[in-house]
PyMOL commands that place a pseudoatom at each C-alpha (Angstrom):
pseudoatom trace, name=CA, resn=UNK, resi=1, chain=A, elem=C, hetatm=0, pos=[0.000, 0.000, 0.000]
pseudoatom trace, name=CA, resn=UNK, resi=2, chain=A, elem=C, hetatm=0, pos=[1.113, 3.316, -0.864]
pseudoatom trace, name=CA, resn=UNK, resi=3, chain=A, elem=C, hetatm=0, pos=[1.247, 6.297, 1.346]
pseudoatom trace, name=CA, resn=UNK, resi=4, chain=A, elem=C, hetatm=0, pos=[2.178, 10.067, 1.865]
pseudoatom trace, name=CA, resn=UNK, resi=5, chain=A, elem=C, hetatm=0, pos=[3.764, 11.505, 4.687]
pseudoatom trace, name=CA, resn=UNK, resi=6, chain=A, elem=C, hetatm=0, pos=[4.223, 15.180, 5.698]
pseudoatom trace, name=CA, resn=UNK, resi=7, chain=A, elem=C, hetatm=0, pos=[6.969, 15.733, 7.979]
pseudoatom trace, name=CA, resn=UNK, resi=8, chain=A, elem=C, hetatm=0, pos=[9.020, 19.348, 9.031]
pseudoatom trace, name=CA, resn=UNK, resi=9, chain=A, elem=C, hetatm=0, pos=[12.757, 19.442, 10.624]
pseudoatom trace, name=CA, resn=UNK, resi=10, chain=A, elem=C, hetatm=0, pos=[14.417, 22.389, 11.233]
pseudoatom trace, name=CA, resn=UNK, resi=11, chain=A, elem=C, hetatm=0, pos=[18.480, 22.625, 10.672]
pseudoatom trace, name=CA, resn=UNK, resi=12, chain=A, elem=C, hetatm=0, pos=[20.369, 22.675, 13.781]
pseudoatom trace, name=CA, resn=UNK, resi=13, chain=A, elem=C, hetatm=0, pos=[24.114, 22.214, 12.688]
pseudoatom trace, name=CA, resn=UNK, resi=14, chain=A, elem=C, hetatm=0, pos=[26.118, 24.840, 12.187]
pseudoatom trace, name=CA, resn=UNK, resi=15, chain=A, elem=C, hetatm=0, pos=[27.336, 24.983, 9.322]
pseudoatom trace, name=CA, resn=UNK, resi=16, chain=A, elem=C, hetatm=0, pos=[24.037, 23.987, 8.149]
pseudoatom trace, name=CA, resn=UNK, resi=17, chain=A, elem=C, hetatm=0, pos=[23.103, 21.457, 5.118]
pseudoatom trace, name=CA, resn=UNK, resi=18, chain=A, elem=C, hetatm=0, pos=[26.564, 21.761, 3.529]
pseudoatom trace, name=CA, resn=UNK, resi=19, chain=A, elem=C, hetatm=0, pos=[27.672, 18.534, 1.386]
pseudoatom trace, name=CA, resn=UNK, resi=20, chain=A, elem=C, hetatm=0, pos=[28.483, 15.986, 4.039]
pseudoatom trace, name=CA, resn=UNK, resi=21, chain=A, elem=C, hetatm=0, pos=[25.338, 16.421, 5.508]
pseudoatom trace, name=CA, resn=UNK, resi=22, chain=A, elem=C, hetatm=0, pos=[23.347, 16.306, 2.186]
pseudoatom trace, name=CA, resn=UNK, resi=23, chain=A, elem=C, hetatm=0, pos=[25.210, 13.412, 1.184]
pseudoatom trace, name=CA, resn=UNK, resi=24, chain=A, elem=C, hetatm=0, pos=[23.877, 11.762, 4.625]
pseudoatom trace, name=CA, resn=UNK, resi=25, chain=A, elem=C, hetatm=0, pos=[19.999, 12.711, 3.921]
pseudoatom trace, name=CA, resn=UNK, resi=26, chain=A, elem=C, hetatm=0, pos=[20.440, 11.360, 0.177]
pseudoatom trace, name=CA, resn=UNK, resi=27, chain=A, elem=C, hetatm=0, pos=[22.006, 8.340, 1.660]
pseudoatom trace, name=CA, resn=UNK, resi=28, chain=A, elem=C, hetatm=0, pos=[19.491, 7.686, 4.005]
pseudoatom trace, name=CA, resn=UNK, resi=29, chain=A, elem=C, hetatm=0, pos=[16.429, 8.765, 1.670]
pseudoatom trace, name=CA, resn=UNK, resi=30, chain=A, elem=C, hetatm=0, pos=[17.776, 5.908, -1.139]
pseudoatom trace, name=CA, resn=UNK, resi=31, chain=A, elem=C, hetatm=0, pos=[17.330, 3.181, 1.591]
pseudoatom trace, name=CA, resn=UNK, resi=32, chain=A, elem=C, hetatm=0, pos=[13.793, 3.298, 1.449]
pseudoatom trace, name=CA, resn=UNK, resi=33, chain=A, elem=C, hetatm=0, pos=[10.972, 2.566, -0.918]
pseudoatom trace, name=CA, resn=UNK, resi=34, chain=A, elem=C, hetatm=0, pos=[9.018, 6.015, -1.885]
pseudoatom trace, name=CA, resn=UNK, resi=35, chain=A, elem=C, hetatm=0, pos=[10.016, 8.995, -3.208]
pseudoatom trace, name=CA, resn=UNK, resi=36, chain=A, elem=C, hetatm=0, pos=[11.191, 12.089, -0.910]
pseudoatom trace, name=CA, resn=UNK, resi=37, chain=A, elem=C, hetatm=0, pos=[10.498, 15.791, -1.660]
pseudoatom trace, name=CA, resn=UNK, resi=38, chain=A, elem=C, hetatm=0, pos=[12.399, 18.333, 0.694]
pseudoatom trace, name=CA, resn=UNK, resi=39, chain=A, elem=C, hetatm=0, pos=[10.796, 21.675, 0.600]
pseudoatom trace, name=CA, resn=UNK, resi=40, chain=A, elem=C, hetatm=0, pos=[12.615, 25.208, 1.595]
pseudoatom trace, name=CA, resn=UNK, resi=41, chain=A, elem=C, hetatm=0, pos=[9.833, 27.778, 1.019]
pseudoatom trace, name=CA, resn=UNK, resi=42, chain=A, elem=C, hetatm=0, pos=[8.784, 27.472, -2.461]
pseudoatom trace, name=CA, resn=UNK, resi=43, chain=A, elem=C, hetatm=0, pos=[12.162, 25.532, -3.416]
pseudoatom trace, name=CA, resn=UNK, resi=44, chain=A, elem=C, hetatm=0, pos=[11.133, 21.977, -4.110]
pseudoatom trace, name=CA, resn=UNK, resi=45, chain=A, elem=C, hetatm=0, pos=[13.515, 19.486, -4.861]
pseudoatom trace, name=CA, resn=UNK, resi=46, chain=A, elem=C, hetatm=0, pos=[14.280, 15.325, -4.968]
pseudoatom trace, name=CA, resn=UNK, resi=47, chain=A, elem=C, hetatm=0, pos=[15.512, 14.588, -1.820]
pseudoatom trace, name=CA, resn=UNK, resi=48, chain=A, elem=C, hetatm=0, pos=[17.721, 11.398, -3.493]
pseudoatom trace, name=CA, resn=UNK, resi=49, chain=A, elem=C, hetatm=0, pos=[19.113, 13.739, -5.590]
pseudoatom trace, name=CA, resn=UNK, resi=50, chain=A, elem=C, hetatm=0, pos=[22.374, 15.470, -4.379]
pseudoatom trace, name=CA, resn=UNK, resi=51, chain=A, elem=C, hetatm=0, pos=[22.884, 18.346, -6.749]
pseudoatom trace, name=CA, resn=UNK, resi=52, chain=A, elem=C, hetatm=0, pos=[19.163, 18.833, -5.742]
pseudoatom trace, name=CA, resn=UNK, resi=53, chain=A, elem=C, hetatm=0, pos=[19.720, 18.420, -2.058]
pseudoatom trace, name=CA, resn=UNK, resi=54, chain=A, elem=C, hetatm=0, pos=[22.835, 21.399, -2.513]
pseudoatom trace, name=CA, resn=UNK, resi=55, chain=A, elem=C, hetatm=0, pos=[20.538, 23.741, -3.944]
pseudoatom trace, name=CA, resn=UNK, resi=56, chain=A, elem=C, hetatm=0, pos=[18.167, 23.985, -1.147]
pseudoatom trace, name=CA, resn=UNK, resi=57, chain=A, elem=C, hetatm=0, pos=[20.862, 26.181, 0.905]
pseudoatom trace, name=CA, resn=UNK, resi=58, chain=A, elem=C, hetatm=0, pos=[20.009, 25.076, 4.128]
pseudoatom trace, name=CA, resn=UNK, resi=59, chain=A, elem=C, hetatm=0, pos=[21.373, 26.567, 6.787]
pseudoatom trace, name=CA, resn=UNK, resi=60, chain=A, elem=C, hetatm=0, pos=[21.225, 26.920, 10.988]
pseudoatom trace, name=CA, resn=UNK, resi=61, chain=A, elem=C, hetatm=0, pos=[17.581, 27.316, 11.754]
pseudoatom trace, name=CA, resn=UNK, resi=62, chain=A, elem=C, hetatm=0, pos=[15.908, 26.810, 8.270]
pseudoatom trace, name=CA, resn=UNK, resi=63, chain=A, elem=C, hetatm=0, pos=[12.688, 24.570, 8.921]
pseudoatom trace, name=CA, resn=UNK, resi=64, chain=A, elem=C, hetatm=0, pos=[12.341, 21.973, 6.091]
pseudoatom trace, name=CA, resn=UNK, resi=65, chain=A, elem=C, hetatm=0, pos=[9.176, 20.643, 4.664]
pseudoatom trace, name=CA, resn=UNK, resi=66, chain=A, elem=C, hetatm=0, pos=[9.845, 16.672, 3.708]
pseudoatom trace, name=CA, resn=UNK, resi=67, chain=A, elem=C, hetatm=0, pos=[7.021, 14.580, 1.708]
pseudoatom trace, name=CA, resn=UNK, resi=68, chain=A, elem=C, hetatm=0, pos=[7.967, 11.087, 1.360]
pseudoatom trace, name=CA, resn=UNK, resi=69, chain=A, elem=C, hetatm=0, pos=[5.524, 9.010, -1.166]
pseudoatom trace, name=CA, resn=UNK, resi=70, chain=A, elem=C, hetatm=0, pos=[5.401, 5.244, -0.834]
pseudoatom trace, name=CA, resn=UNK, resi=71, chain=A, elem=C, hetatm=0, pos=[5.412, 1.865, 0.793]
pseudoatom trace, name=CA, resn=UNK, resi=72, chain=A, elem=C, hetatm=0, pos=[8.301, 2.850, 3.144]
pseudoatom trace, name=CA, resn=UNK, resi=73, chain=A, elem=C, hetatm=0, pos=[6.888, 6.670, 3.506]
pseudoatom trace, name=CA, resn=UNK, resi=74, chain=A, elem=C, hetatm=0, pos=[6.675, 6.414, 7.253]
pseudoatom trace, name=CA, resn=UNK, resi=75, chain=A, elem=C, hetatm=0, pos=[10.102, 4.983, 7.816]
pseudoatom trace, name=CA, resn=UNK, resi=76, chain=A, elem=C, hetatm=0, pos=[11.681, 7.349, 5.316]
pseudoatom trace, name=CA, resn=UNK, resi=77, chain=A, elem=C, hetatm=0, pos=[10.266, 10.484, 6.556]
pseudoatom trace, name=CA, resn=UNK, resi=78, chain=A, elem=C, hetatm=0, pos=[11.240, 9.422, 9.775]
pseudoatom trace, name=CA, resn=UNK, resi=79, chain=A, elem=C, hetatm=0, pos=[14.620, 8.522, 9.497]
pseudoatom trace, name=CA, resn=UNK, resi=80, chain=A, elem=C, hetatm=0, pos=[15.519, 11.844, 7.368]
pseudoatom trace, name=CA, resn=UNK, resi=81, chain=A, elem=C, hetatm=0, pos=[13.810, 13.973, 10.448]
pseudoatom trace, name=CA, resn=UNK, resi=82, chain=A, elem=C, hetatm=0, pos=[16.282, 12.210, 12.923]
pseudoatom trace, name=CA, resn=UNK, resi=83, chain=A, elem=C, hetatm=0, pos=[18.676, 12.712, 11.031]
pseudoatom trace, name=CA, resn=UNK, resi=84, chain=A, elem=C, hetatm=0, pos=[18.102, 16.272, 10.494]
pseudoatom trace, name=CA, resn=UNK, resi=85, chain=A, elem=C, hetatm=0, pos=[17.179, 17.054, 14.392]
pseudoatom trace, name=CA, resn=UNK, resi=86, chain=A, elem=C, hetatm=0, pos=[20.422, 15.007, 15.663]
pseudoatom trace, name=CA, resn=UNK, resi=87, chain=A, elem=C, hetatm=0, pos=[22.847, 17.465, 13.438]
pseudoatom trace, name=CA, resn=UNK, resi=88, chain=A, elem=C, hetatm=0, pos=[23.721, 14.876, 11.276]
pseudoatom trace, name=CA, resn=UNK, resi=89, chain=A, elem=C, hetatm=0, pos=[26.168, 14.120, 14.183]
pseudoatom trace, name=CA, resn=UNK, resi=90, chain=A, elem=C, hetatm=0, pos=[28.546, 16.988, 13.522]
pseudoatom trace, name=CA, resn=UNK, resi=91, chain=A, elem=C, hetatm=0, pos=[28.800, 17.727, 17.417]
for i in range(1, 91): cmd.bond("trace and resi %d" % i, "trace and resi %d" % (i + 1))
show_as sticks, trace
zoom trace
């Protein structure tokens, strides 16, 4: 069964979603099953897409909108907003 899920995360890293840490969300977006939007504002991109990922510009305190469409929606969309909220373990 198919399924969409809405989740938000906000950036709290310092230097923000720079490469290594939009490497990481692609990463962990292509384990699952569904395709991921990431949202910043009215910039919409893949979320399994690096180049894409880069573009969003990201940085400390930007809230993300994530849309994950799919079988593994709920496990996607979950592991990209721990991700996000732990820093992508920068600290």
């Amino acid at each position: 069964m198919s399924q969409t899920v809405h989740a938000r995360a906000t950036i709290v890293n310092e230097l923000g979603l720079h490469a290594r840490p939009a490497t990481e969300l692609v990463d962990v977006a292509g384990r699952f099953d569904c395709d991921v939007t990431i949202r910043n504002g009215d910039n919409a991109v893949d979320g399994k897409s690096i180049m894409q990922v880069m573009l969003l510009a990201a940085t400390t305190g930007t809230a993300l909108d994530i849309e994950c469409r799919g079988p593994d929606a709920d496990k996607c969309a979950g592991a990209i907003v721990e991700l996000i909220e732990q820093g992508f373990n920068e600290e």
